[in-house]
C-alpha positions in Angstrom: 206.9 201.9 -23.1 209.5 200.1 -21.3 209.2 198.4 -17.6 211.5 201.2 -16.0 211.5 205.0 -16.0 214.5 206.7 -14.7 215.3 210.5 -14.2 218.4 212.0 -13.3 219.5 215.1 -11.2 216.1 214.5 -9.3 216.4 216.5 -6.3 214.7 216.0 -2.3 214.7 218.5 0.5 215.9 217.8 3.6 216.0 220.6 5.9 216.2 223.0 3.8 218.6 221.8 2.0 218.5 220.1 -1.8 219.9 216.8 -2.1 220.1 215.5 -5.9 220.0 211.9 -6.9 218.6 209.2 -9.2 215.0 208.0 -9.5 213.5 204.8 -11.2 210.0 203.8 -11.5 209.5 199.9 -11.9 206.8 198.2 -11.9 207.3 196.6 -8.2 208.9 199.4 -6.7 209.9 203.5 -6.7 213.0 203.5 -5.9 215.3 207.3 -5.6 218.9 206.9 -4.3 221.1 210.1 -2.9 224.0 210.5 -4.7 225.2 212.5 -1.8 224.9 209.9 1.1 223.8 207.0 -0.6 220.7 206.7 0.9 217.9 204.8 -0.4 214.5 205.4 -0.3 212.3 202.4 -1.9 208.0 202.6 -1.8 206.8 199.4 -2.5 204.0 199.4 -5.7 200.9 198.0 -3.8 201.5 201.2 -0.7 201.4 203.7 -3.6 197.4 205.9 -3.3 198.1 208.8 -4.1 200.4 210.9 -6.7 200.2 214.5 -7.3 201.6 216.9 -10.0 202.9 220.5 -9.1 204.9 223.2 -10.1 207.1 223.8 -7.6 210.8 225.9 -7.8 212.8 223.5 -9.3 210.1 223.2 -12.3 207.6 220.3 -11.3 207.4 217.8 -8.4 205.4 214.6 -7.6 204.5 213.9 -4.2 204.2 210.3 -3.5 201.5 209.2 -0.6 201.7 205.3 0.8 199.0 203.7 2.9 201.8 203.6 6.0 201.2 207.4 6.2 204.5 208.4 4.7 204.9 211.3 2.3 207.6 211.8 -0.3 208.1 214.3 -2.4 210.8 214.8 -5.3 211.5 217.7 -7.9 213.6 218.7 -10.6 210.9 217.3 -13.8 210.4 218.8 -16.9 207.2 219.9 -18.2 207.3 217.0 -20.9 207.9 214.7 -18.5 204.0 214.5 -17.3 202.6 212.8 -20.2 205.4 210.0 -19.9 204.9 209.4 -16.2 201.2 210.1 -16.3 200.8 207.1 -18.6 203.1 204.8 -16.8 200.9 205.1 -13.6 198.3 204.2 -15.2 199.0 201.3 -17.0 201.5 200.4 -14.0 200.6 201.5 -10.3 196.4 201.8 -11.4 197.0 205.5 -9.1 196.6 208.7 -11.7 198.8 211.0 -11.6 196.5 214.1 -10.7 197.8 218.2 -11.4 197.7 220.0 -8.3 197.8 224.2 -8.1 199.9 226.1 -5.3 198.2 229.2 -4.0 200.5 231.9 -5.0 198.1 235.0 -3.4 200.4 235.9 -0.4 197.8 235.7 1.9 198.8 234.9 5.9 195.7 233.4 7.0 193.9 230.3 6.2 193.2 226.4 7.6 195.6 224.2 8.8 195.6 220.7 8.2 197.2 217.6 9.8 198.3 215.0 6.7 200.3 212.1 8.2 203.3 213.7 8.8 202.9 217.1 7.0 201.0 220.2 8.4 199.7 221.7 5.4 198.2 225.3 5.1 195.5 225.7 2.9 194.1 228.9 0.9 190.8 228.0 -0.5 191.5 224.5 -0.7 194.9 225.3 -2.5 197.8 224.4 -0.5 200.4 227.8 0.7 203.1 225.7 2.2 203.8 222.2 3.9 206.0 221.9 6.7 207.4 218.0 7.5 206.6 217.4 11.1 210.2 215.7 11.3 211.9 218.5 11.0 210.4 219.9 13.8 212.5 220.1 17.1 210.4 222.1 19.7 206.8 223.3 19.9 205.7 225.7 21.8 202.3 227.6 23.4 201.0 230.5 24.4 198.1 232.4 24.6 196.3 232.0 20.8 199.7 231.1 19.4 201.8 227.9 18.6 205.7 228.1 17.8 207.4 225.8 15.7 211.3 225.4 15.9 213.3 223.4 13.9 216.3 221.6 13.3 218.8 223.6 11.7 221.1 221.4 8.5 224.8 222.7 7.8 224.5 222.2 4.3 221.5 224.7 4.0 222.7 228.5 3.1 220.3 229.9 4.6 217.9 227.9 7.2 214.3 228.5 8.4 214.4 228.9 12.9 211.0 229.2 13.6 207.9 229.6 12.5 204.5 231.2 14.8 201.0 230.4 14.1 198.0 232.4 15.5 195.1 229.9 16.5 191.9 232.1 16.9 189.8 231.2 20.0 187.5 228.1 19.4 183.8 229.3 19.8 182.7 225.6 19.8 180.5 224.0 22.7 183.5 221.4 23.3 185.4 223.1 25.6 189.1 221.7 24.0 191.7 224.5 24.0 192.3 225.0 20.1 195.9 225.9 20.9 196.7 222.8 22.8 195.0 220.5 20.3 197.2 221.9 17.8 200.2 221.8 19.7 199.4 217.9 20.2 199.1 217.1 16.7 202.5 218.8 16.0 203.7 217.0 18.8 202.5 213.1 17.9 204.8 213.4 14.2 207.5 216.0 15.4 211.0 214.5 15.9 210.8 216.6 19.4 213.4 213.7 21.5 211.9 213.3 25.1 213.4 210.6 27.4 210.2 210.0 29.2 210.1 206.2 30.4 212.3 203.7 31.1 214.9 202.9 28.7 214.8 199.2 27.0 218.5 198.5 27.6 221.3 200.4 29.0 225.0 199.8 28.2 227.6 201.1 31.1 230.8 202.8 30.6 231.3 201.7 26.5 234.5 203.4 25.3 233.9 205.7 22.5 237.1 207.0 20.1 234.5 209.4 18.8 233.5 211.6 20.1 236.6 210.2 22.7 235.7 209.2 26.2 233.4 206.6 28.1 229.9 206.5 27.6 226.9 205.3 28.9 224.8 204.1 26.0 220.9 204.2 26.6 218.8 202.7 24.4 215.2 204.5 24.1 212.6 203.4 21.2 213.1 205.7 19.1 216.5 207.2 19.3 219.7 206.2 21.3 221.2 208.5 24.6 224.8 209.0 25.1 225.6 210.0 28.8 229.1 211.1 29.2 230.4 213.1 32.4 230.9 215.9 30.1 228.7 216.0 27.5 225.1 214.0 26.1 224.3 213.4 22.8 220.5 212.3 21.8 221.1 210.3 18.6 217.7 209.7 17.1 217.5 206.5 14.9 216.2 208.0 11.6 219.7 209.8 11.1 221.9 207.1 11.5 222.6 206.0 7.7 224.9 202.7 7.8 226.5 200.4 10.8 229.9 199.3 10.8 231.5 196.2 12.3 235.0 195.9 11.8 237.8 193.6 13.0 240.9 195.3 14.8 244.1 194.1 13.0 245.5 192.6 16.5 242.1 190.6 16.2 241.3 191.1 20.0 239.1 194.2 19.5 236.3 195.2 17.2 235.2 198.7 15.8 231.2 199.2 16.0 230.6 202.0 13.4 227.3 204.5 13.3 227.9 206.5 10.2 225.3 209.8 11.1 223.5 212.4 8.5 222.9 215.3 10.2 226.1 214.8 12.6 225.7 215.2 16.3 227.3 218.6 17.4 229.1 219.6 19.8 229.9 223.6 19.6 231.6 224.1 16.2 232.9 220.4 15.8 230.5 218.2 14.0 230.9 214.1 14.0 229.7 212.5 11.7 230.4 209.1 12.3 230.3 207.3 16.1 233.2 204.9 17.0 232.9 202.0 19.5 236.0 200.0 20.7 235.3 196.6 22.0 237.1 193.8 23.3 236.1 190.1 21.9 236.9 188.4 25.7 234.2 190.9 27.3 230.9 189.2 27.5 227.5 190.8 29.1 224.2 189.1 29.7 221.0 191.5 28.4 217.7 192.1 30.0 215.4 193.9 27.8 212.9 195.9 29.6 209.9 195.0 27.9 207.8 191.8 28.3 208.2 188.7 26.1 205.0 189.4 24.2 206.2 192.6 23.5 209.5 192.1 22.0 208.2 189.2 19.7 205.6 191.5 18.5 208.0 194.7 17.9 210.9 192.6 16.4 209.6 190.0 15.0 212.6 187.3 16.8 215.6 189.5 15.8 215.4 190.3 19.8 214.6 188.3 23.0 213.6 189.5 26.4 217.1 187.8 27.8 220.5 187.5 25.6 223.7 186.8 26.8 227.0 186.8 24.4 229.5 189.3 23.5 229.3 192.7 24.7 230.4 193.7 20.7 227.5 191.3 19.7 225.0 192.4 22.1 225.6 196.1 20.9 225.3 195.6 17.1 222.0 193.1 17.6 220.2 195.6 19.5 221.2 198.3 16.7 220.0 196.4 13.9 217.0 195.6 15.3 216.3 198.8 16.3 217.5 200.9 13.1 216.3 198.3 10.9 219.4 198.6 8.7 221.9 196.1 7.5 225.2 195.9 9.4 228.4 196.1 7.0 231.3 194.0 7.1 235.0 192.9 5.5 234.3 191.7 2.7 237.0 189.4 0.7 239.8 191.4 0.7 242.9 190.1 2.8 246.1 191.9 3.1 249.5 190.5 3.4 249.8 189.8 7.3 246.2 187.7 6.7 244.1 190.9 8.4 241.3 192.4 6.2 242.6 196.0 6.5 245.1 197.9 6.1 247.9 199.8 8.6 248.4 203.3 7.0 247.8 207.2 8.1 245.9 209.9 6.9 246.7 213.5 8.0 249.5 212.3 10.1 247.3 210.0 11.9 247.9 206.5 11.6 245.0 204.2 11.1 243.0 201.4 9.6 241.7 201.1 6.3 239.2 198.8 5.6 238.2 197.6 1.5 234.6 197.0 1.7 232.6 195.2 -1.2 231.2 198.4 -1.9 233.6 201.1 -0.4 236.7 202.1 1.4 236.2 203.1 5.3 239.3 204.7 7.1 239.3 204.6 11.3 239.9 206.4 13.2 240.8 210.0 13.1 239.3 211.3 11.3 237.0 208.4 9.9 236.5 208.6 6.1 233.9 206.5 4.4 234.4 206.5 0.7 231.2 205.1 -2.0 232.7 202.9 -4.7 229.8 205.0 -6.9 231.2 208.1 -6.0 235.4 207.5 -6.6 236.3 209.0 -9.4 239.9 207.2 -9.8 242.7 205.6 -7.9 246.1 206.1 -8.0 249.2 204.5 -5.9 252.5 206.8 -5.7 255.8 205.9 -3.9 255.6 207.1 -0.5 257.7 210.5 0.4 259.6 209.5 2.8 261.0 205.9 2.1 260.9 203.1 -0.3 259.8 200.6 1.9 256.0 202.5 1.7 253.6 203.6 -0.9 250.7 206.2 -0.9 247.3 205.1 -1.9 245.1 208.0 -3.3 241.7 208.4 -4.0 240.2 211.0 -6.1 236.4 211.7 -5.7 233.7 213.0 -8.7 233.2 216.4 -6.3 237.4 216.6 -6.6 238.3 215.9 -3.3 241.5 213.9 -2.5 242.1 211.6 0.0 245.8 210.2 0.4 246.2 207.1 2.4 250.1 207.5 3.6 253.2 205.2 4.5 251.4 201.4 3.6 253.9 198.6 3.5 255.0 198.0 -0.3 253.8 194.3 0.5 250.3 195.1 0.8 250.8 196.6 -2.7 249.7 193.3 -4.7 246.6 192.9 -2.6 245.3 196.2 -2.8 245.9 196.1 -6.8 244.2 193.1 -6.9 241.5 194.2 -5.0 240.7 197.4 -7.1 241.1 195.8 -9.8 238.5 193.4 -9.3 236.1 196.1 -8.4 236.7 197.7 -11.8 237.8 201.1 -10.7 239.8 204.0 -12.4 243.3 203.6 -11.8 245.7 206.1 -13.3 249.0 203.5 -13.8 247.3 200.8 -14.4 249.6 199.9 -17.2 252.2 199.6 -15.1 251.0 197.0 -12.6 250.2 194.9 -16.2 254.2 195.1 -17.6 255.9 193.0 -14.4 253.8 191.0 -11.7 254.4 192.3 -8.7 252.9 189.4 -6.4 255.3 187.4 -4.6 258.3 189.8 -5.5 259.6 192.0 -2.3 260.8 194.3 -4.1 257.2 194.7 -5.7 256.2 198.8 -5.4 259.6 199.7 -6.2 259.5 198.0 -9.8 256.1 199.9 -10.1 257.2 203.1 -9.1 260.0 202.8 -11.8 257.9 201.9 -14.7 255.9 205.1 -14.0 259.4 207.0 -14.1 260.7 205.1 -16.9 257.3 206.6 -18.9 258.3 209.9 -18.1 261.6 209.1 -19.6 260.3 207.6 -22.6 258.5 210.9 -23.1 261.8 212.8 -23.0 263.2 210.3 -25.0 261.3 211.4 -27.3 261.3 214.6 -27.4 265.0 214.3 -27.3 264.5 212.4 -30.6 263.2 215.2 -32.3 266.0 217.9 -30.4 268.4 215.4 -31.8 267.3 215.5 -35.4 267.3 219.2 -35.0 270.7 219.6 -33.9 271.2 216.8 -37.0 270.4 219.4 -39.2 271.6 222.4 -38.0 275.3 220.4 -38.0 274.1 219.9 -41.5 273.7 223.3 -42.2 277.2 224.3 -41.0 278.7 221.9 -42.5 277.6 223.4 -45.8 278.3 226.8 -45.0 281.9 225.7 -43.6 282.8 224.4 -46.5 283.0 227.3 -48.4 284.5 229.4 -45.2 287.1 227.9 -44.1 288.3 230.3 -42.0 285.1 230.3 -40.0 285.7 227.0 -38.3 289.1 227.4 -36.7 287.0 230.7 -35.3 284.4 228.0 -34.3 287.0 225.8 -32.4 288.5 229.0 -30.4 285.5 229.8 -29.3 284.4 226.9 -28.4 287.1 225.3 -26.4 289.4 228.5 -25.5 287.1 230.9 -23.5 289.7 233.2 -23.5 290.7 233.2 -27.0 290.8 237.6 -27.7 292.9 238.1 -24.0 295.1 234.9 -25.7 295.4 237.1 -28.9 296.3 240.3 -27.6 298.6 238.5 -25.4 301.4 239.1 -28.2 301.4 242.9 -27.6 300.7 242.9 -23.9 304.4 242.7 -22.3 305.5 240.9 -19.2 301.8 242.0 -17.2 300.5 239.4 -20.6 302.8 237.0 -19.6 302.4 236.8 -16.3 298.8 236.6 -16.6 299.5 233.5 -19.3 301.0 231.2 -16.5 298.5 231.8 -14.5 295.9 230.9 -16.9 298.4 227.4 -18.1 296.4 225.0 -15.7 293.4 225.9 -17.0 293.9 226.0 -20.4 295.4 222.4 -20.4 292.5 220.7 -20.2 291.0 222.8 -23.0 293.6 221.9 -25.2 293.0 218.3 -24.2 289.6 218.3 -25.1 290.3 219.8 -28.2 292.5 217.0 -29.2 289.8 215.1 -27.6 287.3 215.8 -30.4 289.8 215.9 -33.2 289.7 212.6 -34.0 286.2 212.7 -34.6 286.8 215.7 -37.0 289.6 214.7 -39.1 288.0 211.3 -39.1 285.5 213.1 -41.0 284.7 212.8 -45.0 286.5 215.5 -47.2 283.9 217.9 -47.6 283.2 218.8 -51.8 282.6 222.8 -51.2 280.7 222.4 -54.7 278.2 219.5 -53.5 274.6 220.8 -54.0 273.2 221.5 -49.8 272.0 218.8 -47.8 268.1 218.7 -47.3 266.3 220.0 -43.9 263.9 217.7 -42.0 260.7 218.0 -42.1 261.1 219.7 -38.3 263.6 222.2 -39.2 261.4 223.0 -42.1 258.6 224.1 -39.8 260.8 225.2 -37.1 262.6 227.9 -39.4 258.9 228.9 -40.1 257.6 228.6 -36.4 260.8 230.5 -35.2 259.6 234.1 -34.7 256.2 233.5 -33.5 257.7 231.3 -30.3 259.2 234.4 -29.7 256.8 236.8 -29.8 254.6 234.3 -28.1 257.1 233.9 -25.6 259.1 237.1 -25.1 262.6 236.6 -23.4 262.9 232.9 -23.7 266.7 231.7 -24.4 268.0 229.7 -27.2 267.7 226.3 -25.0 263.9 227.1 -24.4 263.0 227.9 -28.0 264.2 224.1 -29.0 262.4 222.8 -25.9 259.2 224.5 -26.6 259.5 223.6 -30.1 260.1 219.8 -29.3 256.6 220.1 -27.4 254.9 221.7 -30.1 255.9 219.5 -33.1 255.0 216.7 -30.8 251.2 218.2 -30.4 251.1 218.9 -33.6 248.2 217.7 -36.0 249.0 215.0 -37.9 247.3 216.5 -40.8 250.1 219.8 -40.6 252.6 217.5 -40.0 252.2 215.3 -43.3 252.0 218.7 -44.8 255.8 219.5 -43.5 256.9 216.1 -44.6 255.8 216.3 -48.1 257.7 219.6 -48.4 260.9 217.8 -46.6 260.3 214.8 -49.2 260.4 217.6 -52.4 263.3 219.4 -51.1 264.8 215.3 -51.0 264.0 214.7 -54.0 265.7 217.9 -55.6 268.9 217.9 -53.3 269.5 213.9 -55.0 268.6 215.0 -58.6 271.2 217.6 -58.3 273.4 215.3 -56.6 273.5 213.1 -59.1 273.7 215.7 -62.0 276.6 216.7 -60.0 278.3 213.5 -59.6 277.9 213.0 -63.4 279.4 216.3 -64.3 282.5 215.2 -62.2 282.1 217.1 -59.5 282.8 214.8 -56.5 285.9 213.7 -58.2 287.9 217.3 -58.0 290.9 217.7 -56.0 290.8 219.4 -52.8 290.4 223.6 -53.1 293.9 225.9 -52.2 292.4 227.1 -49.3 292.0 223.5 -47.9 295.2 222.7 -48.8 296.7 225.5 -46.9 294.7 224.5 -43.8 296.4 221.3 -44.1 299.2 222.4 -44.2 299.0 225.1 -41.5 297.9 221.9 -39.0 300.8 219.9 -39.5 302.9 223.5 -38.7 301.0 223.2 -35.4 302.3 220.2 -34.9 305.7 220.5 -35.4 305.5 224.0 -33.8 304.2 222.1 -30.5 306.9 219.6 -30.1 309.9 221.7 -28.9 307.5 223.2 -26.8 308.2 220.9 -24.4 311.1 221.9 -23.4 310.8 224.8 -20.5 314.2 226.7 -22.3 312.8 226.9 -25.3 309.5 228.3 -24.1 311.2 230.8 -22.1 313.8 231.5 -25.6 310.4 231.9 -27.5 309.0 234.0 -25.2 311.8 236.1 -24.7 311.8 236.7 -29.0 309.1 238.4 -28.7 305.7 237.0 -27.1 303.7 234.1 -25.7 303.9 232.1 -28.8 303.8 228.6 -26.7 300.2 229.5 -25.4 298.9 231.1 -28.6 294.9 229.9 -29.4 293.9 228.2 -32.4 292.7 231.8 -33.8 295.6 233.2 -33.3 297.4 230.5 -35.5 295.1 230.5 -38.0 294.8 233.9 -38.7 299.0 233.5 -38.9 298.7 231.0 -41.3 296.1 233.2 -43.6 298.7 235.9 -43.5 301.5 233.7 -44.5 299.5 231.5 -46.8 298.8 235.0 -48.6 302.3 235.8 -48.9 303.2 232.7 -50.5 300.6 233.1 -52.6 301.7 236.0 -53.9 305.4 234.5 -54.7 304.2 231.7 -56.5 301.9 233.8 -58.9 304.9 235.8 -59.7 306.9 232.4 -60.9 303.6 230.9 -62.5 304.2 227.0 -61.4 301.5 225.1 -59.5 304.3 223.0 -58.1 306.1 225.8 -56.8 303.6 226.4 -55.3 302.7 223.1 -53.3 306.3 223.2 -52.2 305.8 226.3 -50.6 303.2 225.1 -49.0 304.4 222.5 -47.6 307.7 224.6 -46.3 307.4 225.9 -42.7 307.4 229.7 -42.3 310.4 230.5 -40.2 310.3 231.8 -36.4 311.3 235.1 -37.5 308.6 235.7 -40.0 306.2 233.9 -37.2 307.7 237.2 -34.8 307.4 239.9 -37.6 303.9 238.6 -38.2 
């Protein structure tokens, strides 16, 4: 067996209410830490006597007794779990770990009994119920009958108010009232608050940012008074969880912290931490009210009867002592201007934020304390509003997200640094590692852009794969075009002369046609510019062979042509643009497993496309002249040419127009569905005189402008 025992999801009532959290049994200590506050609860090995076993709701508890008189009790074990902890007792604390029964009858009546700080009600010896006397807040009497109130908790769904117990009349010779006795022993371990006496130190007229207003701050033994004009508060001591002491960034004022669990209340607002603002030049001299002897013996020299100092001082001394718990503190952190915090806002509130060694506190309004333990990640973002600014989030296990606003992009290095060193999550952390930001001033901007230039990377990508798509549906038409010839001046019209049919039919439309065609000049002028434009690039172009075996798809198009229906059935309506965007993001998810699969079918349909390349090439096939119909279209371009330069001239436009239509303005389709019907003609004279020659030279000859007009 090893020298520790730890259990998770361990869970401790409070007020109704569970709390879940860790707990480890060592041999000098048992210690249980909240996970929702933090809190730590540690009973020390030689104050263990007595340990119990029971089934309780949550499966089995063990109720912990110490010689100080304190109970604990914590649930959530399995049923194998008894052995295991049983034997570590044993051989480790020398207490046994003994089964105890619940009395599950449902009877009403039985004993009550007084154990330290529980009231226990018995049934034959076997407990019904315990009630912790803490949780008490009132008791009250009657005649033969004792009422219980208690504190109510927020958290708890549903909470327990009060609770009456009947207390037969004693028939015993003492003459003590039953119901009073009882009532007193409720009373000596109930957290009932009663200012009765003299307070050991009061504090006049303390300003408070929360709850806001001046206070006078009494300080009773066992919990702490706020008088305001408006409102008290009765603080006791054993819900204040952690104390604060913070240095304002002008460095003339401190912040004195009480972090609270319950919160104090006041109607439906609940604060949860209390906020004192100090000044370091006020000084007080303190008087407790309690004789010397006293104060040595209750705080053992963290107090004296008579103390003088700062007022700041004085407060926090007296608070430690009293609590008994540690007092936090800045810890290394430093920010650019040399302060130990950090100016930012937080629901439109501007504010202070504070690293801590072990968390992040935010003052003032509202005040956030965040657990390094319970942060899930950290992320900084550029700030909404300017570039001068970042935002510093923080994302918490539960999912809550706290956004720290409009902090100066100098602090940036610091508070990277800093978070770094405490080995938290931080979602760009890459980012901070590709440039060093520290000593640069224009340090969050740089950041901010490597995050953006990751998001382009990823469209890069996926760009990438669009690309090779479009590669090879070029490739495709290509092949196709090659042996339809005719299709690609149809291409080109459509593409860069919107208005290619209304062009067409402009021939038989009149003077209405050619009114309409100046009208439309402008416009088209910048069409045919582009198209001229992108010529180059075309005629630039390789000869196509219209007998060369196809080219080869990509893997991608392979398994796009495959995956093409079921995008859109799985995505009814989307347009052409989508289904190659969607695609892009699916081949990039895909497995790598299917995608090999895809590649060795693009690698076979490789290999076969060169083997019959090359049985092609030896055959003699890339060394044929140019086909009939491509010399046509040849020739049919140079026609355009020379039909385009006495355009020029605005009489012979208006000449050509006046033979009989708009023939200066005519689209590409028009003119190559002219040159078809020509090209046919001539075909058919030089068949009838037999001579290849003939018929390159008729060809070559320009049709004349009246055959253009009968056409």
């Amino acid at each position: 067996m090893g020298d520790t025992l730890e259990f998770n999801e361990i869970y401790q009532e409070v007020k109704g209410c569970w709390n879940d959290g860790r707990l480890r049994f060592s041999k000098q200590a048992v210690v249980y830490k909240s996970s929702k506050t933090g809190k730590v609860d540690s009973i020390s090995v030689p104050e263990l006597i007595q340990a119990q076993w029971r089934r309780v709701c949550l499966g089995h508890g063990i109720k912990l007794a110490t010689s100080t008189g304190h109970v604990y009790k914590y649930d959530g074990f399995r049923d194998t779990d008894f052995e295991k902890i049983s034997e570590y007792f044993k051989a480790n604390y020398k207490v046994e770990l003994t089964e105890k029964d619940m009395c599950v009858k449902g009877w009403n009546w039985g004993t009550a009994k007084f154990l330290g700080p529980l009231l226990s009600f018995d049934v034959n010896d076997s407990p019904v119920f315990e009630i912790p006397l803490s949780s008490v807040s009132q008791c009250a009497t009657g005649k033969n009958e004792v009422t219980l109130e208690f504190h109510q908790n927020d958290d708890a769904e549903v909470s327990l108010m009060e609770v009456r117990f009947y207390v037969p009349p004693s028939t015993g010779d003492d003459g003590a009232d039953p119901v009073e006795a009882f009532a007193q022993n409720v009373l000596s371990k109930a957290d009932v608050i009663q200012a009765t006496g003299d307070a050991l130190c009061i504090f006049k007229e303390l300003q408070c940012l929360t709850p806001r207003g001046r206070y006078d701050i009494r300080i009773y033994p066992t919990f702490l008074h706020l008088h305001g004009k408006t409102f008290d508060y009765k603080i006791p001591y054993t819900t204040v969880l952690r104390l604060f002491l913070l240095p304002h960034k002008d460095q003339r004022q401190m912040f004195f912290v009480i972090s609270l669990d319950p919160p104090i209340k006041q109607g439906q607002t609940r604060y949860h931490f209390l906020i004192l603002l100090f000044s370091k030049e006020e000084d007080i001299t303190l008087t407790l009210n309690m004789s010397e002897e006293d104060v040595e013996k209750r705080f053992e020299g963290k107090l004296s009867k008579n103390m003088s100092g700062s007022l700041y001082e004085m407060v926090s001394r007296v608070m430690k002592a009293l609590v008994n718990r540690k007092i936090t503190v800045p810890g290394s952190f430093q920010g650019h201007s040399g302060a130990q915090c950090i100016t930012c806002s937080y629901k439109a509130s501007s504010g202070l934020l504070y690293p801590l060694e072990r968390g992040f506190i935010y003052v003032h309004k509202p005040p956030v304390h965040l657990r390094f333990e319970e942060i899930s990640c950290v992320n900084f973002a550029r700030g909404t509003t300017t570039t001068r600014s970042f935002d510093f989030e923080i994302e918490t296990k539960q999912g809550s997200q706290y956004t720290f606003s409009s902090i100066e992009r100098e602090e940036y290095g610091k508070l990277f640094d800093f978070v770094s060193a405490k080995k938290l999550n931080i979602k760009n952390r890459g980012f901070k590692e590709k440039k060093d930001m520290k000593g640069n001033d224009n340090m969050y901007s740089d950041s901010d852009d490597d995050q953006h230039d990751a998001y382009l990377e990823r469209m890069k990508e996926e760009g990438k794969i669009r690309e090779e798509a479009n590669d090879s549906d070029d490739s495709e038409g290509e092949s196709d075009e090659s042996f339809n010839p005719g299709e690609e001046d149809d291409d080109i019209a459509e593409e860069y002369d919107s208005n290619a049919s209304a062009s067409d039919s402009s021939g038989d439309g009149g003077d209405d046609s050619e009114d309409d065609s100046r009208k439309k000049k402008p416009a088209k002028k910048p069409k045919m510019s582009k198209e001229k434009e992108k010529k180059p690039r075309k005629s630039g172009a390789k000869t196509k062979d219209t007998g060369a075996p196809k080219r080869p798809m990509s893997a991608y198009m392979l398994w796009l042509n495959s995956s093409r229906e079921r995008i859109k059935s799985e995505n009814p309506g989307i347009s052409i643009t989508e289904i190659s965007k969607k695609a892009g993001e699916m081949w990039k998810q895909l497995a790598k497993d299917k995608k090999e699969e895809w590649e060795q079918k693009a690698e076979e349909a490789k290999k076969q496309y060169e083997k019959a390349m090359k049985e092609y090439k030896e055959s003699g096939g890339s060394s044929s002249t140019p086909s009939k119909k491509e010399a046509k279209k040849k020739g049919g371009k140079s026609e355009d040419k020379k039909r385009k330069k006495p355009s020029s001239g605005r009489g012979v436009e208006r000449e050509k127009e006046r033979a009989g239509g708009n023939e200066s303005f005519k689209s590409r389709e028009f003119i190559s569905s002219e040159e078809s019907s020509s090209d046919s003609e001539q075909g058919k004279s030089s068949k009838r005189k037999g001579s290849d020659d003939d018929e390159e030279e008729v060809v070559s000859t320009p049709p004349s402008s009246e055959e253009s007009g009968s056409d």
